[in-house]
Each structure stands twice: as C-alpha cells, then as structure tokens.
N, C-alpha and C positions, 0 to 999 in steps of 0.2 A: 444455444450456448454449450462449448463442449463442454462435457464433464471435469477435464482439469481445471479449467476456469472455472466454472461452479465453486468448485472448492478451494480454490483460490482466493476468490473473491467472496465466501462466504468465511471465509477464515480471517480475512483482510477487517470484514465488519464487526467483530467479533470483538479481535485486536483493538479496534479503533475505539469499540465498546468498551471496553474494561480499561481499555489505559486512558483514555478522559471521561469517563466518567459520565458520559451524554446522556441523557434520556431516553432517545430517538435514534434508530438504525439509519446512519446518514442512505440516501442511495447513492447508487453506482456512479451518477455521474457529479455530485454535490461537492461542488470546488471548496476541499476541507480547508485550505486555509485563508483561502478567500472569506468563507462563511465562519471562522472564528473557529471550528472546531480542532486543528491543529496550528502549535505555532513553529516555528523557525527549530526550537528546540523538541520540540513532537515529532520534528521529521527525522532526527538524530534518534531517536527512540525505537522510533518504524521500523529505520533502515535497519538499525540491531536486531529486531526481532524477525524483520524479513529475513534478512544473511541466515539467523539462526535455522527457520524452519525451514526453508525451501535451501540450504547447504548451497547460498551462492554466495560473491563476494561482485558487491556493486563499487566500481571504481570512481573514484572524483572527477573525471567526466562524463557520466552516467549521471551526478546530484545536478540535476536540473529540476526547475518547475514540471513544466511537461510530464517527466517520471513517476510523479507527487501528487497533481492537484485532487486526484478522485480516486476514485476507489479502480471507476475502468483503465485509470491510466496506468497505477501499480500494478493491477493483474495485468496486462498486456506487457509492461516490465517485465516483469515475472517472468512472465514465460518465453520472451524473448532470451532473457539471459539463460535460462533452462534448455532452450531448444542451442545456447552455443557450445551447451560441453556436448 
C-alpha cells in the first residue's frame, strides 16, 4: 500500500471512529452502511469532512454508493479526485 493511501485510509478510520461512536476499527473493506455503521445522513457528514481535509470538492455525480460503501472505496475516491487537479 502506498504511503498516501496509508494515510488516507488511516485517517478515514479514525473519522469514522469519532464521529459514530463504534467500538471497533471497521476494516478496509466493511460495507459501512450495509453493516449499520453509517447511515444515508453519515455519509453527508463524511463527505464534509473529506472536501475539508484533503481540499477537494466531490460533485453530485461522484455521490454514488460505490464511492462510500468502505473504507477502500473512499481512499481510492480520494485519490482519484487528488490525482485530477
């Protein structure tokens, strides 16, 4: 795993930590809202704190599932939209 991912995605867990409250460090590939730990309005949350930290701006054809359901599918977002500017 490269290093921006690493920290990407250890940042991502972190986030997901503190803002629900979970017990357990979901892993990387744990379909968060499948498995109950984010809901429809978590992901309105995410998204603000992702735009905030990594200085992107995800557009309303970007909110898809796909972009969302786990931790590897945000980092891989992530850095997609990083590598367009």
């Amino acid at each position: 795993m490269a290093s921006d991912e690493k920290v990407i995605r250890d940042y991502l867990k972190e986030l997901i930590l503190n803002l629900y409250s979970i017990s357990e460090e979901p892993d990387d590939d744990t379909e968060l809202v499948a498995s109950g730990i984010i809901d429809s309005f978590g992901i309105v949350r995410l998204i603000d704190e992702i735009e905030k930290e990594f200085k992107i701006t995800i557009s309303s054809e970007e909110l898809i599932p796909q972009n969302f359901c786990s931790i590897t599918a945000m980092s891989n977002f992530i850095i997609r939209l990083k590598d367009k500017d």
